[in-house]
The first five atom37 places (N, CA, C, CB, O) and aatype in JSON, in Angstrom:
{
  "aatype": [20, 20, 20, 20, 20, 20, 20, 20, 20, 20, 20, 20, 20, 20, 20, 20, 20, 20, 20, 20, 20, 20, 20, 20, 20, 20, 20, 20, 20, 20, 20, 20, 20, 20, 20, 20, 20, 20, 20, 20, 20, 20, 20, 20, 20, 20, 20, 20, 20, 20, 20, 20, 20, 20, 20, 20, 20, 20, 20, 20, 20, 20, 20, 20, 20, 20, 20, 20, 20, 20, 20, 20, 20, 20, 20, 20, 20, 20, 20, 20, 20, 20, 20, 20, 20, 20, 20, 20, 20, 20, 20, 20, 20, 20, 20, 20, 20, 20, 20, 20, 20, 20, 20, 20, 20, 20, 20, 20, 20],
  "atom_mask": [
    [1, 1, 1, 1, 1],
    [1, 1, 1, 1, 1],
    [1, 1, 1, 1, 1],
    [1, 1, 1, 1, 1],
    [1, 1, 1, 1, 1],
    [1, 1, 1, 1, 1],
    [1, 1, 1, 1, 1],
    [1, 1, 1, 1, 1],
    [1, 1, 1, 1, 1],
    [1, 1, 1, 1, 1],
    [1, 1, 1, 1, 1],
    [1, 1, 1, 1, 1],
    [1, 1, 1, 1, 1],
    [1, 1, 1, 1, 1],
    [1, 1, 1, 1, 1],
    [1, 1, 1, 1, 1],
    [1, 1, 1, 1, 1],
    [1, 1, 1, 1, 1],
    [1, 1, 1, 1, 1],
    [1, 1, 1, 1, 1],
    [1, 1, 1, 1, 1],
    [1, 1, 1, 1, 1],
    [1, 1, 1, 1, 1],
    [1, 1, 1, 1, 1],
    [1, 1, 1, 1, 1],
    [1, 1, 1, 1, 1],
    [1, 1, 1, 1, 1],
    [1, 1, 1, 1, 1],
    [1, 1, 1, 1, 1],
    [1, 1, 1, 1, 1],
    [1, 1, 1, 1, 1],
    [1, 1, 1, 1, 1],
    [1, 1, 1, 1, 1],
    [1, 1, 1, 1, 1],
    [1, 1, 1, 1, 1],
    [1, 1, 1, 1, 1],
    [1, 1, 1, 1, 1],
    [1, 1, 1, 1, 1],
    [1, 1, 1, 1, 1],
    [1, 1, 1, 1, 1],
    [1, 1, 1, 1, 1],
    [1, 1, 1, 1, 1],
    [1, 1, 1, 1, 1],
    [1, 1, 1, 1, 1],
    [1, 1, 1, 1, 1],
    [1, 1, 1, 1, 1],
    [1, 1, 1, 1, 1],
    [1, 1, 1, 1, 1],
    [1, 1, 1, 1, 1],
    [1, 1, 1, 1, 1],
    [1, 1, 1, 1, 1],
    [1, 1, 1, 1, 1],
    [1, 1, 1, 1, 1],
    [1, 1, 1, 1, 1],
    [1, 1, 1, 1, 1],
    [1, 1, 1, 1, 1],
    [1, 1, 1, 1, 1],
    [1, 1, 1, 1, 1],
    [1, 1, 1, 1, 1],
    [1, 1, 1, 1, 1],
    [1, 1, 1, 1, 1],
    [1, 1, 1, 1, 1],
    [1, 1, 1, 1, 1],
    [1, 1, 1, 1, 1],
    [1, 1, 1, 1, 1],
    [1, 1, 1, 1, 1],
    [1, 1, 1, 1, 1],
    [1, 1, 1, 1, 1],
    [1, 1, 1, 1, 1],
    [1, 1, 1, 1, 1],
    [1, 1, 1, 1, 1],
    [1, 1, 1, 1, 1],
    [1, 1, 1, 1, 1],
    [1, 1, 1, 1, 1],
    [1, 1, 1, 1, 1],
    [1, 1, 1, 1, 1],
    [1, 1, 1, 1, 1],
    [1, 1, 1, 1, 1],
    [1, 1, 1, 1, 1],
    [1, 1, 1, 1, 1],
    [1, 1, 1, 1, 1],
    [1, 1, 1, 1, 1],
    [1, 1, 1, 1, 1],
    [1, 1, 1, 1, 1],
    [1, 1, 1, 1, 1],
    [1, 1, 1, 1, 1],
    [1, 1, 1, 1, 1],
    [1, 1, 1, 1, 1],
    [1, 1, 1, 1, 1],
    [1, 1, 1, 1, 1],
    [1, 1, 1, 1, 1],
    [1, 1, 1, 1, 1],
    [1, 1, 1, 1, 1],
    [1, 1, 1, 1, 1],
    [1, 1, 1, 1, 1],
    [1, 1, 1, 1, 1],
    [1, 1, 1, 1, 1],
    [1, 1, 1, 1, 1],
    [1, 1, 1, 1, 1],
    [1, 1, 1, 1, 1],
    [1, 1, 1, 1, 1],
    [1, 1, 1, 1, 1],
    [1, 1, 1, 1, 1],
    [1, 1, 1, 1, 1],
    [1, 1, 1, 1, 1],
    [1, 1, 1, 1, 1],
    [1, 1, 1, 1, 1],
    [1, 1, 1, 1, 1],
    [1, 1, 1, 1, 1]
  ],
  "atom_positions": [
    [[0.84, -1.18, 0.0], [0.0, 0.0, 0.0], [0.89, 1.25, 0.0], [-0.96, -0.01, 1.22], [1.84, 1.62, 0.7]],
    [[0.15, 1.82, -1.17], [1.59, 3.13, -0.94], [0.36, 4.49, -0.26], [2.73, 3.88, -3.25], [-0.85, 4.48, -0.49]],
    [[1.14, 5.56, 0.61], [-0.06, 6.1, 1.43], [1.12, 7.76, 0.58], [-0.32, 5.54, 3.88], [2.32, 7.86, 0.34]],
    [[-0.18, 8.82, 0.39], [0.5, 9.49, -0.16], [0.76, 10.58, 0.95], [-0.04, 9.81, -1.39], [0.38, 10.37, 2.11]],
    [[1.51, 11.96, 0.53], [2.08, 12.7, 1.56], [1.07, 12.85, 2.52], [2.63, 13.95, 1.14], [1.32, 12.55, 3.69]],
    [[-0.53, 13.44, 2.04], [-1.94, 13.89, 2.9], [-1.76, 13.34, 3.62], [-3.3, 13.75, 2.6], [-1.36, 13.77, 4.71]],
    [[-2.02, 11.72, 3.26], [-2.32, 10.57, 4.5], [-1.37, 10.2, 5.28], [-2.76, 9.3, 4.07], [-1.76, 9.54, 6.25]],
    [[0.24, 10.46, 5.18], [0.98, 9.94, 5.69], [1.27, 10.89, 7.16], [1.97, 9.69, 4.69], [1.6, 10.5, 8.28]],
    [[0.9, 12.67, 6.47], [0.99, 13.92, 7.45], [-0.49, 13.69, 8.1], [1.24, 15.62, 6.59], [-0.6, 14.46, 9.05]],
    [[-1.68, 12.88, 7.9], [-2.65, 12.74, 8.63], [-2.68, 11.33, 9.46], [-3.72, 12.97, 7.81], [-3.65, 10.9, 10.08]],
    [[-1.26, 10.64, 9.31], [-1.8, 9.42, 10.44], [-0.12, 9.91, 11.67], [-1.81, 6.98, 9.37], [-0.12, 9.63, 12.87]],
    [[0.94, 10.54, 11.05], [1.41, 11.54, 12.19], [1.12, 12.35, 12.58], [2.15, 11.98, 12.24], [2.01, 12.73, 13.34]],
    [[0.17, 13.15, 12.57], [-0.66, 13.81, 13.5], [-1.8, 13.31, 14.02], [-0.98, 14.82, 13.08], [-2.32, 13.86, 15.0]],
    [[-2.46, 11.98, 13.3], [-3.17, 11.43, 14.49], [-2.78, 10.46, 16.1], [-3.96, 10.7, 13.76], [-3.43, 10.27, 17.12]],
    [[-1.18, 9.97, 15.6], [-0.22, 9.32, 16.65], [0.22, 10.22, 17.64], [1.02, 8.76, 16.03], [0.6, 9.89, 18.76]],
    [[0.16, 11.54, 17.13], [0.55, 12.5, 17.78], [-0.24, 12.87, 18.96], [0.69, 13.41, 16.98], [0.09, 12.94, 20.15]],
    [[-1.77, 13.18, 18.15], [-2.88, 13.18, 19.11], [-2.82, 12.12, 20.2], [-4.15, 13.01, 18.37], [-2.46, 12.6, 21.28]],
    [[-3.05, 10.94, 20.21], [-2.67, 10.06, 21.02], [-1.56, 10.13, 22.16], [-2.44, 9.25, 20.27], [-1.88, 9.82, 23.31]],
    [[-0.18, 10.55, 21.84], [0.54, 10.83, 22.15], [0.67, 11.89, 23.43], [0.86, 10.94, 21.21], [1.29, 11.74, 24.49]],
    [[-0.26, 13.15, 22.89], [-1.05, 14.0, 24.23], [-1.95, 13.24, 24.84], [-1.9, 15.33, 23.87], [-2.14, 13.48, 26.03]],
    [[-2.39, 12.62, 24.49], [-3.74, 11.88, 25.52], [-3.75, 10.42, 25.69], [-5.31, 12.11, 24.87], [-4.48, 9.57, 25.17]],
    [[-2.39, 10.26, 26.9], [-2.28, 8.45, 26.97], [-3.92, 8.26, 27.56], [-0.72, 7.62, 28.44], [-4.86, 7.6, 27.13]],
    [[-3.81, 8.91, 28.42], [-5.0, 8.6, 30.17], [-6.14, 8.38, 29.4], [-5.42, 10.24, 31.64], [-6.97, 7.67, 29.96]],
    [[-6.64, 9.06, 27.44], [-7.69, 8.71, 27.35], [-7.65, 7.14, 26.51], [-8.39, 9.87, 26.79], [-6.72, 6.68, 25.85]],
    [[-8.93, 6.57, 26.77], [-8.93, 5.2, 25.3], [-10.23, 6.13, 24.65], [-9.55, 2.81, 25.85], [-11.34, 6.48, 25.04]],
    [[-9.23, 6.34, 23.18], [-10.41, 7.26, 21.85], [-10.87, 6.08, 21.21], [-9.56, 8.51, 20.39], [-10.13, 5.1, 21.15]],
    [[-11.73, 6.06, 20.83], [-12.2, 5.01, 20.07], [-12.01, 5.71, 18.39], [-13.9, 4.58, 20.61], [-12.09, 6.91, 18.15]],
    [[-11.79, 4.81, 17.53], [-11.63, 4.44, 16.3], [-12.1, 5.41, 15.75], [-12.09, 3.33, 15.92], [-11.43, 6.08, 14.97]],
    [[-13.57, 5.73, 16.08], [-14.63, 6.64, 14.71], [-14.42, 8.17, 15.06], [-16.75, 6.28, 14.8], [-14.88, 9.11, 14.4]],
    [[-13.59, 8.28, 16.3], [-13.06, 9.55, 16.8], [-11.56, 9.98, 16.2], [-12.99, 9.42, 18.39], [-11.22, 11.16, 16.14]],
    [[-10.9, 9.12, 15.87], [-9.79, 9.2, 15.17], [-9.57, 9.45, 13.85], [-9.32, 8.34, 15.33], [-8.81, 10.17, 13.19]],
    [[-10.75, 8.38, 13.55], [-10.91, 8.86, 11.98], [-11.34, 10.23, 11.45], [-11.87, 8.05, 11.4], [-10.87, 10.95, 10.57]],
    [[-12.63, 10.36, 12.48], [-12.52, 11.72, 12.13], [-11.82, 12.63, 12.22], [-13.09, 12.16, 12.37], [-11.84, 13.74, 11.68]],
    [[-11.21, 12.2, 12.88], [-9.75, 13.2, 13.81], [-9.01, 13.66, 12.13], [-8.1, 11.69, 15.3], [-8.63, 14.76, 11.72]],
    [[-9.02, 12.66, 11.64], [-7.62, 12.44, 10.44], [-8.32, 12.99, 9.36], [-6.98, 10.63, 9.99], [-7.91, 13.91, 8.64]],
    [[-9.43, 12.37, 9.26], [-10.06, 12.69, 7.77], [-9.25, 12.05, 7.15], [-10.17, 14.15, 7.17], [-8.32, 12.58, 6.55]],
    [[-9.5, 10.44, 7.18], [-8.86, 9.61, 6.51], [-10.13, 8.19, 6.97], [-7.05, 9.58, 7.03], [-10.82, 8.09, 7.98]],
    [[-10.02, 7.19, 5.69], [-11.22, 6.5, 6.04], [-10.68, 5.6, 6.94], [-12.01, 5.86, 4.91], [-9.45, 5.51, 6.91]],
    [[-11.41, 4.77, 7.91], [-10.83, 3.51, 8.72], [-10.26, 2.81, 8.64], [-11.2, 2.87, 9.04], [-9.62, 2.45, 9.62]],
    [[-10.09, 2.01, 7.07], [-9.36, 1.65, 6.12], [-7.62, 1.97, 6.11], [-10.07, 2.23, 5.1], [-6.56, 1.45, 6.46]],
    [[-8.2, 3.31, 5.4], [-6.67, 4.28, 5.41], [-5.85, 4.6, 6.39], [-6.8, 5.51, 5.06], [-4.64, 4.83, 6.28]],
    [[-6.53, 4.64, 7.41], [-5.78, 4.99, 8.9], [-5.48, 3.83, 9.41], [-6.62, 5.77, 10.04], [-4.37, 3.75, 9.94]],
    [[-6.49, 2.45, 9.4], [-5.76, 1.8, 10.49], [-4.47, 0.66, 9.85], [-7.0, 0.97, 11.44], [-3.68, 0.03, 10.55]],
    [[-4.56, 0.65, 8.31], [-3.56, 0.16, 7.64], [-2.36, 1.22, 7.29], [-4.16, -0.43, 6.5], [-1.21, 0.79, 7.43]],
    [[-2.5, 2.4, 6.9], [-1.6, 2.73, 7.34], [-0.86, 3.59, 8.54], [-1.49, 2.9, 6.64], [-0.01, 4.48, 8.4]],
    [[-1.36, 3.12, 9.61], [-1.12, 3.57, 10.74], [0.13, 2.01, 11.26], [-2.82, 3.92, 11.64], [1.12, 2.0, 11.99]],
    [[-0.48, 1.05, 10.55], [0.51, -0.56, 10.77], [1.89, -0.15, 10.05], [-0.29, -2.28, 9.76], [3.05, -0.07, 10.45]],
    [[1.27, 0.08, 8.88], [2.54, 0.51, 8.23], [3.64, 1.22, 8.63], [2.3, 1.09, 7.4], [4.82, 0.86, 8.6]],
    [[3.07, 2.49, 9.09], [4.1, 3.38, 8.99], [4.8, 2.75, 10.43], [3.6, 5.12, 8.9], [6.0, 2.5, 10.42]],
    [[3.98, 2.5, 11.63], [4.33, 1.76, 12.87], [4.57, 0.74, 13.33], [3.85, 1.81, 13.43], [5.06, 0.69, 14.46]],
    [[4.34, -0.34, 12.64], [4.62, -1.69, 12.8], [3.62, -1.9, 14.36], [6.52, -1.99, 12.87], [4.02, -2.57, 15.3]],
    [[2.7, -1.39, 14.34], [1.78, -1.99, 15.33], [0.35, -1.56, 14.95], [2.15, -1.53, 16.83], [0.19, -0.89, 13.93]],
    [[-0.9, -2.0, 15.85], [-2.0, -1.46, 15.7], [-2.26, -0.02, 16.55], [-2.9, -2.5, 16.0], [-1.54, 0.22, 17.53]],
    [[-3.31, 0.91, 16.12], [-3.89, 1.7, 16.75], [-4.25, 1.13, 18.44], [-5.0, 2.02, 15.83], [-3.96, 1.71, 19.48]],
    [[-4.75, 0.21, 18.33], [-5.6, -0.21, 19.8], [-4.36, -0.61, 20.43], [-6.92, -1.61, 19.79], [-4.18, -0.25, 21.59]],
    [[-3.44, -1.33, 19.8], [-2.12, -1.7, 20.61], [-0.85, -0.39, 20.97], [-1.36, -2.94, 19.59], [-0.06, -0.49, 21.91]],
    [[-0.87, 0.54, 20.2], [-0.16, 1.27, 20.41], [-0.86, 2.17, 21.56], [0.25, 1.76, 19.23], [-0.1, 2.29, 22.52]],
    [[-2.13, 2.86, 21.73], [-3.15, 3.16, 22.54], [-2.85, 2.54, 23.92], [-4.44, 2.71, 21.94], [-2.48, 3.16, 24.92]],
    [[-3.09, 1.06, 23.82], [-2.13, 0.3, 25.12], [-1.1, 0.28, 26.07], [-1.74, -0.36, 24.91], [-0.9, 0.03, 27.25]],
    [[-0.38, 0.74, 24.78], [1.12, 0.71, 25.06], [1.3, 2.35, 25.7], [2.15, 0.34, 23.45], [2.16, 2.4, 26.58]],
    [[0.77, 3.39, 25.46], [1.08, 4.72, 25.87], [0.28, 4.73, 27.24], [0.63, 5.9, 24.74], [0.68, 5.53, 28.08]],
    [[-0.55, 4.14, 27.48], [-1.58, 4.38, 28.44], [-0.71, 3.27, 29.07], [-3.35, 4.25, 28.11], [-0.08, 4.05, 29.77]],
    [[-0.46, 2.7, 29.21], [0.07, 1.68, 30.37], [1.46, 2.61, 30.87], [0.54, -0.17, 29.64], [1.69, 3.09, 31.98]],
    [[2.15, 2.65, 29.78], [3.49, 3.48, 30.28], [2.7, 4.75, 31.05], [4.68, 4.08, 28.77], [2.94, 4.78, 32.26]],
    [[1.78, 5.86, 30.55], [1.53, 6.51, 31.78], [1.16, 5.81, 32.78], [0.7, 7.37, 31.69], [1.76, 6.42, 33.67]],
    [[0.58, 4.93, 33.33], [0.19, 4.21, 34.54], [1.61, 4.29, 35.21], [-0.46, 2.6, 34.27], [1.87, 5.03, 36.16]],
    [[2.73, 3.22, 34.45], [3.85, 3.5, 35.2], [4.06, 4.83, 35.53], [4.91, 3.06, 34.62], [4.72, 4.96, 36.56]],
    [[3.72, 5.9, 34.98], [4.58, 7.04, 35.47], [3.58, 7.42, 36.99], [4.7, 8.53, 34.08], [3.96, 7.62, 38.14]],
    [[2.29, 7.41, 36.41], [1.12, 7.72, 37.65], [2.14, 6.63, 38.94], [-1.1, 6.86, 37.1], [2.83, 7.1, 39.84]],
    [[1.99, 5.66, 38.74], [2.59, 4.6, 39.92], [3.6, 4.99, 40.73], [3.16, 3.39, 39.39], [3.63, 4.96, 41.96]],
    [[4.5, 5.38, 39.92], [5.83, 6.16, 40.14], [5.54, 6.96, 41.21], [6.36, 7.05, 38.92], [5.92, 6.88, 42.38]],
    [[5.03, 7.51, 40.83], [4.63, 9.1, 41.61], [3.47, 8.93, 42.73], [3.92, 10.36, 40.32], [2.76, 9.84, 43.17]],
    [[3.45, 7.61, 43.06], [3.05, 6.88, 44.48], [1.23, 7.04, 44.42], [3.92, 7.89, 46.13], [0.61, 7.53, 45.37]],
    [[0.62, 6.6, 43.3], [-0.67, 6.8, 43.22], [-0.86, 5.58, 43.43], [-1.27, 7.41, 42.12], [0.03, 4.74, 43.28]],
    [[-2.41, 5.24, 43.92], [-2.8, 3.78, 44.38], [-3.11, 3.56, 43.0], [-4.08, 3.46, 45.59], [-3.15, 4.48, 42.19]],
    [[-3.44, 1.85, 42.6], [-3.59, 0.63, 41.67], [-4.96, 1.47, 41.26], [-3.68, -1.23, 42.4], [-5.12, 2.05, 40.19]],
    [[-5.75, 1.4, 42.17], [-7.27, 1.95, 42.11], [-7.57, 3.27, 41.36], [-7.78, 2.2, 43.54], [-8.4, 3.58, 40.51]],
    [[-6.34, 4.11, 42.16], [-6.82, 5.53, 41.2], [-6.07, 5.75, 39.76], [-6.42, 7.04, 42.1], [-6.38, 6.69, 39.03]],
    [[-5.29, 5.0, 39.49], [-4.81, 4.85, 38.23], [-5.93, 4.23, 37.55], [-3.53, 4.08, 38.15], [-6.38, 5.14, 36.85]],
    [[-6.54, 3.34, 37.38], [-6.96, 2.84, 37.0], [-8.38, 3.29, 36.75], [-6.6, 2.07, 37.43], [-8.87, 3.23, 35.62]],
    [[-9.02, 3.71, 37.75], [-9.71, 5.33, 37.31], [-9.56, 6.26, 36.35], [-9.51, 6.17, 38.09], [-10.37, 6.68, 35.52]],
    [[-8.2, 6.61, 36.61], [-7.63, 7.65, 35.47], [-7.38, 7.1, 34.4], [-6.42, 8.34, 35.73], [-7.4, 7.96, 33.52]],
    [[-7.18, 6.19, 34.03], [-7.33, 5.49, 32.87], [-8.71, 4.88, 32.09], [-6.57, 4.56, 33.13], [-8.75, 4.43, 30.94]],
    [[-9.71, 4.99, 32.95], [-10.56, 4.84, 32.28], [-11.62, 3.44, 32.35], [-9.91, 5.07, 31.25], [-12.74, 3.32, 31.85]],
    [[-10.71, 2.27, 33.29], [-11.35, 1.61, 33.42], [-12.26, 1.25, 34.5], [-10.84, 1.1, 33.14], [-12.19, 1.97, 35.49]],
    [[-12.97, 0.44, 34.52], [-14.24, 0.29, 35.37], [-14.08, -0.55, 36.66], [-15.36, -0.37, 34.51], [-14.67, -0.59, 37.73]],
    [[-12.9, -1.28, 36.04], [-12.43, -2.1, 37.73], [-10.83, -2.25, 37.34], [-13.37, -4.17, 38.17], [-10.3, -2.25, 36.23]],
    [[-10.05, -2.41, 39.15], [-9.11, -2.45, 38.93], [-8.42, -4.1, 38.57], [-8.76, -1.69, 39.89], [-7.27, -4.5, 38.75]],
    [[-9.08, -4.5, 38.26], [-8.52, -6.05, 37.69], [-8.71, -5.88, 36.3], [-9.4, -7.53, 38.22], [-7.89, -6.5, 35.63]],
    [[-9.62, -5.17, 35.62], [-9.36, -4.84, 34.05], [-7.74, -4.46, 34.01], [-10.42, -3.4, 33.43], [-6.8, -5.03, 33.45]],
    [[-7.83, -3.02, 34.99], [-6.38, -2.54, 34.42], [-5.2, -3.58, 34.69], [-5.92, -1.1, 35.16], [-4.15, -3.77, 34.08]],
    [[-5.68, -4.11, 35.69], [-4.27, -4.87, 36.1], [-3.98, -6.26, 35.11], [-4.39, -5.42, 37.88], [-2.9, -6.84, 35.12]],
    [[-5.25, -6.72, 34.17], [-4.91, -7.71, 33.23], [-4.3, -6.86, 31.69], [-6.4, -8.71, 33.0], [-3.77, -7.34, 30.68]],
    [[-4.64, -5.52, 32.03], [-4.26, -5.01, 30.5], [-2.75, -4.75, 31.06], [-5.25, -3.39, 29.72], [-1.77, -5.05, 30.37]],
    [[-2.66, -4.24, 32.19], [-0.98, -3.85, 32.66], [-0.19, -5.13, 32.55], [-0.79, -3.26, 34.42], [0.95, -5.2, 32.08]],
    [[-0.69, -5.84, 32.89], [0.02, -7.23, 32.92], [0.27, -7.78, 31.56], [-0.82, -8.29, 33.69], [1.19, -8.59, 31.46]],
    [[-0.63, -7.37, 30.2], [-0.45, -7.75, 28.97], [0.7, -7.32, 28.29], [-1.42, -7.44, 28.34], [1.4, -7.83, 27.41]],
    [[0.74, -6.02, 29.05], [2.32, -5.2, 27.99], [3.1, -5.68, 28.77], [2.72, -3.28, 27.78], [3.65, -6.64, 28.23]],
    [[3.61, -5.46, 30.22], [4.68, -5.77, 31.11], [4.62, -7.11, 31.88], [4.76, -4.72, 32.05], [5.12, -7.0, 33.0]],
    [[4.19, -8.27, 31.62], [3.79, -9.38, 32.32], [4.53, -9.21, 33.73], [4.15, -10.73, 31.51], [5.52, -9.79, 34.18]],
    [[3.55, -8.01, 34.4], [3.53, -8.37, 35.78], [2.3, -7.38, 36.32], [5.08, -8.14, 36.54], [1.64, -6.43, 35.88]],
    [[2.35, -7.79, 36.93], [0.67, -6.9, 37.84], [1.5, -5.74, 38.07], [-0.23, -7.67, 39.8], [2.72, -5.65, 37.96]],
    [[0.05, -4.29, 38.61], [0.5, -3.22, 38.7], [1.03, -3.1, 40.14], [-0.43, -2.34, 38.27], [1.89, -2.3, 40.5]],
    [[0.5, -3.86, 40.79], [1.02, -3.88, 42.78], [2.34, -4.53, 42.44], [-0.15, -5.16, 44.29], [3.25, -3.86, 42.93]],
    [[2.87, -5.83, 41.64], [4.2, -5.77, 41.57], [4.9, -4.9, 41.62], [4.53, -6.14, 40.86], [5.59, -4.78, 42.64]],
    [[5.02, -3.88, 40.46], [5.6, -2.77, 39.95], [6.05, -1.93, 40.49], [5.09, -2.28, 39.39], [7.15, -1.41, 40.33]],
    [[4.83, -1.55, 41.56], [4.33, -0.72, 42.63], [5.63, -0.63, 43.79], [2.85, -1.44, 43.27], [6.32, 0.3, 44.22]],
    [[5.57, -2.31, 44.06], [6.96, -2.76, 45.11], [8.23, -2.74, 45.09], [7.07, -3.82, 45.37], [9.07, -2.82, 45.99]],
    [[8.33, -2.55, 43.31], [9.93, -2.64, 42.98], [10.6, -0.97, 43.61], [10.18, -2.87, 40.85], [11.8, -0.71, 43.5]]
  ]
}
């Protein structure tokens, strides 16, 4: 797939967006519009240019803020709040997906 300059300057500035906003999870039809690029266009070449997915890269920024929230001596619970999820065993199976270890591990090191 070849992605031309438009689309290539509209899926780095939609990584970008992301980039300011680990703490949120955007969903897909918010991005797209974000880009003005179809779902299609963005989420293939968003692989491309990144060698990962949207939802995985999304993961990956939002977990690393958790570490930083953690860091900075916040409980499992209110991170996990701030992130968006609804219980703290969601976050702690998604934390555990990127870093295979729980967030109270982490917490102890």
């Amino acid at each position: 797939m070849k992605l031309t300059k438009f689309q290539e300057k509209a899926i780095v500035k939609t990584k970008s967006f992301i980039d300011e906003n680990p703490q949120k999870r955007i969903d897909i039809q918010h991005l797209v519009s974000y880009s003005g690029l179809s779902e299609s266009k963005l989420t293939k070449g968003f692989k491309m240019l990144y060698q990962t997915t949207i939802y995985q890269y999304q993961l990956e920024k939002a977990m690393n803020y958790a570490k930083t929230l953690l860091d900075e001596d916040h409980q499992v619970k209110e991170v996990a709040i701030t992130l968006g999820y609804s219980t703290s065993g969601s976050f702690a199976r998604a934390f555990y997906r990127v870093f295979q270890e729980r967030p109270g591990e982490y917490k102890l090191q």
